[in-house]
C-alpha positions in Angstrom: 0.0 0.0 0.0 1.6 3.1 -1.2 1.5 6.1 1.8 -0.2 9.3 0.9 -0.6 12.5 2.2 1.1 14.1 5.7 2.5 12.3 8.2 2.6 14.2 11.7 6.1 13.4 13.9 4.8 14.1 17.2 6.2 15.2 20.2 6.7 13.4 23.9 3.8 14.8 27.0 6.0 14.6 30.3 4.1 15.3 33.6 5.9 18.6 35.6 8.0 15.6 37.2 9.3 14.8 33.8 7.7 11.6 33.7 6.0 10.5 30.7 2.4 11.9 30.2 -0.2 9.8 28.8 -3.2 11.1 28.8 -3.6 13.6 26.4 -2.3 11.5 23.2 -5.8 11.0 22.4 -7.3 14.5 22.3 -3.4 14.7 19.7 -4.7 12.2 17.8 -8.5 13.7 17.2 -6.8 17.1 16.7 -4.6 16.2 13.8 -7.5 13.9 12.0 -9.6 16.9 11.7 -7.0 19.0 10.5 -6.8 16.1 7.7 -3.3 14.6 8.5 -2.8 10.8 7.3 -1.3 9.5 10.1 1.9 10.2 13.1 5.5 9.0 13.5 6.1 8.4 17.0 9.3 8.2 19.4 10.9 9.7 16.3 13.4 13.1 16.9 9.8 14.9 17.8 8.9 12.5 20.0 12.4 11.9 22.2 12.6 8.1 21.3 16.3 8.0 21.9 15.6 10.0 25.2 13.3 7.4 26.6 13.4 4.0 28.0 12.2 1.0 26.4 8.9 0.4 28.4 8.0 4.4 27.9 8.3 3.8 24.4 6.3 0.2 24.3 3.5 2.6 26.6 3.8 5.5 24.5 3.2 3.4 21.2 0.2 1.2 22.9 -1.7 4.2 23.3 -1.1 5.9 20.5 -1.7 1.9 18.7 -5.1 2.4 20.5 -6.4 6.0 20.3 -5.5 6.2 16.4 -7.3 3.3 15.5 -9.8 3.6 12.5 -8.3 7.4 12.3 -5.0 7.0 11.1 -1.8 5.4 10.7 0.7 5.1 13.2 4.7 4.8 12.1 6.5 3.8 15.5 10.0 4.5 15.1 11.8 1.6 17.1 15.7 2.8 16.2 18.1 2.9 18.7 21.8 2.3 19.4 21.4 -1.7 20.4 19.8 -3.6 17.8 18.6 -5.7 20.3 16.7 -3.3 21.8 15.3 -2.3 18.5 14.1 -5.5 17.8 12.6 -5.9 20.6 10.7 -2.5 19.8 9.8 -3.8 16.6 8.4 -6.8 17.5 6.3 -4.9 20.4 4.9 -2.6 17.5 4.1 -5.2 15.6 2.3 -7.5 18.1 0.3 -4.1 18.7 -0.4 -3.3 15.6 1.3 -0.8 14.0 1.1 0.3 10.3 4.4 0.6 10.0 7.9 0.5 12.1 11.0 2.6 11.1 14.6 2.6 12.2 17.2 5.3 12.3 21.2 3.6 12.2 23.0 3.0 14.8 24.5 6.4 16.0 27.5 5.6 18.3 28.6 3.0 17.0 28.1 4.0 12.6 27.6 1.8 9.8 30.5 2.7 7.6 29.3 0.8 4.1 25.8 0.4 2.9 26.3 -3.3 3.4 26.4 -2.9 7.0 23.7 -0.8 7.4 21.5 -3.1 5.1 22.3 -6.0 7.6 21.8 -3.9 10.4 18.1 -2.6 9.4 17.6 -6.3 8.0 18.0 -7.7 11.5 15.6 -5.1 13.2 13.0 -5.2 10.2 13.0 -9.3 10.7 11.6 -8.9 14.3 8.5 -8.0 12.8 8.2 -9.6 9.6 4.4 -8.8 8.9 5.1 -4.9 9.2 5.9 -2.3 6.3 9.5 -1.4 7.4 11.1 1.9 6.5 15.0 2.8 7.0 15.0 6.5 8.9 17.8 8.7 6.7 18.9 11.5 9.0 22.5 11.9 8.3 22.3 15.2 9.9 21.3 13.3 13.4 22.9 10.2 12.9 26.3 10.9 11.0 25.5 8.4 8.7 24.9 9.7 5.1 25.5 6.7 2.5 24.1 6.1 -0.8 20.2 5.9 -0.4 19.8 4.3 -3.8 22.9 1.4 -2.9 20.8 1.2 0.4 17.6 0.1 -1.7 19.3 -2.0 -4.4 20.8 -4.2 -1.0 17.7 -3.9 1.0 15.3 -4.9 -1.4 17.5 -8.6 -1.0 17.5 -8.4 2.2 14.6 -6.5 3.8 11.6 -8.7 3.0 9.4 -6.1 4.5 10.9 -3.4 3.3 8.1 -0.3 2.4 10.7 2.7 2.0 13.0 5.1 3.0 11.7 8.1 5.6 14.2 10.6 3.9 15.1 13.5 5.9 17.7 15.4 4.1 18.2 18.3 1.7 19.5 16.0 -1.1 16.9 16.2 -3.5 18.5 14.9 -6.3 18.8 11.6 -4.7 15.4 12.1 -2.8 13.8 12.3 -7.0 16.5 8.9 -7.8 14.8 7.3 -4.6 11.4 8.1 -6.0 12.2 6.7 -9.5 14.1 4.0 -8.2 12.2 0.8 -10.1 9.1 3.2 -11.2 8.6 4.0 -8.2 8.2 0.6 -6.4 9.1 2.0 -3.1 7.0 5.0 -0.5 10.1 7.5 0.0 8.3 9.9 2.6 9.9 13.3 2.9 11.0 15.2 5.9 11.8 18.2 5.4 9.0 20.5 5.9 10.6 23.6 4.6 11.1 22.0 1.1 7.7 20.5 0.7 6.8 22.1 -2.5 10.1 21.4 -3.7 9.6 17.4 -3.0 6.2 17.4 -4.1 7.5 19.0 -7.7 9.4 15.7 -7.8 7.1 13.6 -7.3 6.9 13.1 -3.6 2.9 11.6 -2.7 3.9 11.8 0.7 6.1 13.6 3.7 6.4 13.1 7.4 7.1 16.4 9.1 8.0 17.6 12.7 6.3 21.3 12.0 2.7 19.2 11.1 2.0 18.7 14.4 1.4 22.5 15.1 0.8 23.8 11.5 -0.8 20.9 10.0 -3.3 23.5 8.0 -0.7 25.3 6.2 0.8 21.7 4.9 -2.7 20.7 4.1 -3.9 23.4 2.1 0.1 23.5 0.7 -0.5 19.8 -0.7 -4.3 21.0 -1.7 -3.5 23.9 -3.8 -0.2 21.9 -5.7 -2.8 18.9 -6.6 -5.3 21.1 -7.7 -2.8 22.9 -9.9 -2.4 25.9 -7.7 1.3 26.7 -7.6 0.8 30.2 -6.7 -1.0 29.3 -3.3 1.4 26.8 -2.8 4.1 29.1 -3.5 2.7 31.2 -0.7 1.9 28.2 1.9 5.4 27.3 1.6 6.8 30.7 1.9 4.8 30.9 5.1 6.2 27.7 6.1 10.1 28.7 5.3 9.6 31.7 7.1 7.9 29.9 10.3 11.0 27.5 10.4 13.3 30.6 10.1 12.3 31.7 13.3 13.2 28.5 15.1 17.4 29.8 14.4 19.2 30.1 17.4 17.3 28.2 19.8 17.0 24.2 20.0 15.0 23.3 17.5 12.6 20.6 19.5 12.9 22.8 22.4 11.5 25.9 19.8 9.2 23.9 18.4 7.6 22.6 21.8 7.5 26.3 22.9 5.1 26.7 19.7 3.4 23.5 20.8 2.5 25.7 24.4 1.9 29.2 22.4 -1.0 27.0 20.6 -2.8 26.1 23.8 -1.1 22.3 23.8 1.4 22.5 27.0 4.1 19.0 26.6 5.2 19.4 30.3 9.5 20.5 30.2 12.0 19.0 28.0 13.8 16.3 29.3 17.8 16.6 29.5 20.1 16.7 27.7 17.3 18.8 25.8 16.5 22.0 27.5 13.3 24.2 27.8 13.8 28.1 26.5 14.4 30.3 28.7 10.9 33.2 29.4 13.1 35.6 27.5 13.4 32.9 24.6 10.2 32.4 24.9 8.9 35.5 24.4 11.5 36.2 21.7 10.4 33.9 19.7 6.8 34.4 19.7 7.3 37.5 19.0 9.6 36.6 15.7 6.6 34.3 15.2 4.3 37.0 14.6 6.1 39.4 13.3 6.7 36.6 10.2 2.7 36.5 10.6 2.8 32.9 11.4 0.2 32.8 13.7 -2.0 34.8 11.2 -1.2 32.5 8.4 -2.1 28.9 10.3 -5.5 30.6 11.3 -6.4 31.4 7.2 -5.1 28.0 6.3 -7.5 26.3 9.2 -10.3 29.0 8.0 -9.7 27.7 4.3 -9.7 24.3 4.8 -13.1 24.8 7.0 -14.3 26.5 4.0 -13.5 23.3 1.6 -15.0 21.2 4.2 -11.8 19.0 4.4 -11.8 16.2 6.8 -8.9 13.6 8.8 -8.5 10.5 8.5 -6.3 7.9 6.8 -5.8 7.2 2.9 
């Protein structure tokens, strides 16, 4: 089954303790349906994956497994830097039943030839053999940056599961050879939210984004107005997007981006080290860059338009 549409990476709920918050994953979920988002990727980069222990991630996919069901696909991201632990995060997503699991590589220990890294994915993707598996590309995160297109030609072999690639880098010549790779055979989801157009003018049917889970309308109605022919409004929904993720320079970006998160009305609870909240002044700051680059303005007149167009959630 070939992914389309917007994919929202989500980010983690702590309690003021720090201790992972539950309870409102559901009300996340029901939010981003009605904004017409396909599905989330959880205990990605967004969500703090690396950051938690294995039985907060098992919880924190069970009830996302749960609440999302019927309404969307959920991606569970099970990388980490013991493939044993992976697997075992794999097979737990699985047995829960997960649309689809993902893996970043190993980051401490790095994969130094595509060959490696094939065998490594290979063994995680095998704990859960009846799941669409897709290899996380981050090289910006992970330090690992090898040939995407040698990746599929050895993990198509290998990888009996294998769906795709989630592909977040800049590289979009190789993103378009990813695409095209065997007419297309593959879902190479794109994650970069600040060239969305750009992907999409490639050929991209589908994207997972960290910036959806606050300004899913802009991405919507950016995606809406390039199918419809509309490159002019999509022009402008981008431009609103680029300079949105401007703003976010100079500050930790998931720290930013959780401070949006709380300017919305949807508090996470504090960051948990080595990730740090902003600082009131950074707050502030930013908020105020935010509307000064009429962010704010520009997410209410996408959610207004899509209201107008009567767009609904849920999974395709």
């Amino acid at each position: 089954m070939k992914t389309d549409g917007l994919i929202a990476a989500t980010f983690g709920f702590y309690t003021p303790e720090g201790d992972i918050d539950l309870e409102p994953i559901g009300a996340m979920v029901d939010r981003l349906a009605a904004q017409g988002v396909s599905g989330v990727f959880i205990c990605g980069t967004n969500g703090e994956g690396p950051n938690l222990t294995i039985e907060e991630r098992m919880a924190v996919a069970e009830t996302y497994l749960k609440a999302a069901k019927g309404k969307m696909l959920v991606f569970v991201h099970v990388g980490h830097a013991s493939i044993r632990e992976a697997r075992k995060l794999a097979a737990h997503a699985e047995k829960h039943g997960a649309d689809a699991i993902s893996s970043v590589s190993a980051f401490y220990y790095k994969p130094g030839q595509v060959d490696v890294l094939v065998d490594s994915m290979a063994a995680i993707a095998a704990a859960a053999p009846n799941t669409p598996f897709y290899y996380y590309h981050i090289p910006t995160l992970t330090g690992v940056g090898l040939d995407m297109v040698a990746f599929l030609e050895q993990a198509e072999q290998a990888i009996q599961n294998l769906a795709g690639i989630k592909y977040t880098a800049s590289t979009l010549h190789e993103y378009q050879a990813c695409l095209n790779y065997k007419n297309g055979q593959y879902n190479i989801l794109f994650g970069y939210d600040e060239l969305l157009l750009e992907a999409l003018s490639v050929g991209a049917g589908a994207a997972i984004g960290s910036t959806y889970a606050f300004a899913a309308p802009i991405y919507v109605d950016l995606l809406h107005k390039f199918r419809r022919g509309d490159l002019e409004g999509a022009r402008r929904r981008q431009l609103e997007s680029v300079n949105m993720v401007r703003c976010l320079s100079g500050y930790h970006s998931i720290a930013a981006q959780r401070a949006i998160m709380h300017m919305l009305g949807i508090p996470l609870g504090p960051c948990r080290l080595p990730l740090r909240e902003l600082t009131e002044n950074e707050y502030q700051e930013l908020k105020q860059k935010l509307e000064n680059a009429g962010f704010f303005k520009a997410l209410e007149d996408a959610g207004r338009t899509l209201e107008l167009q009567g767009t609904t959630g849920g999974r395709s």
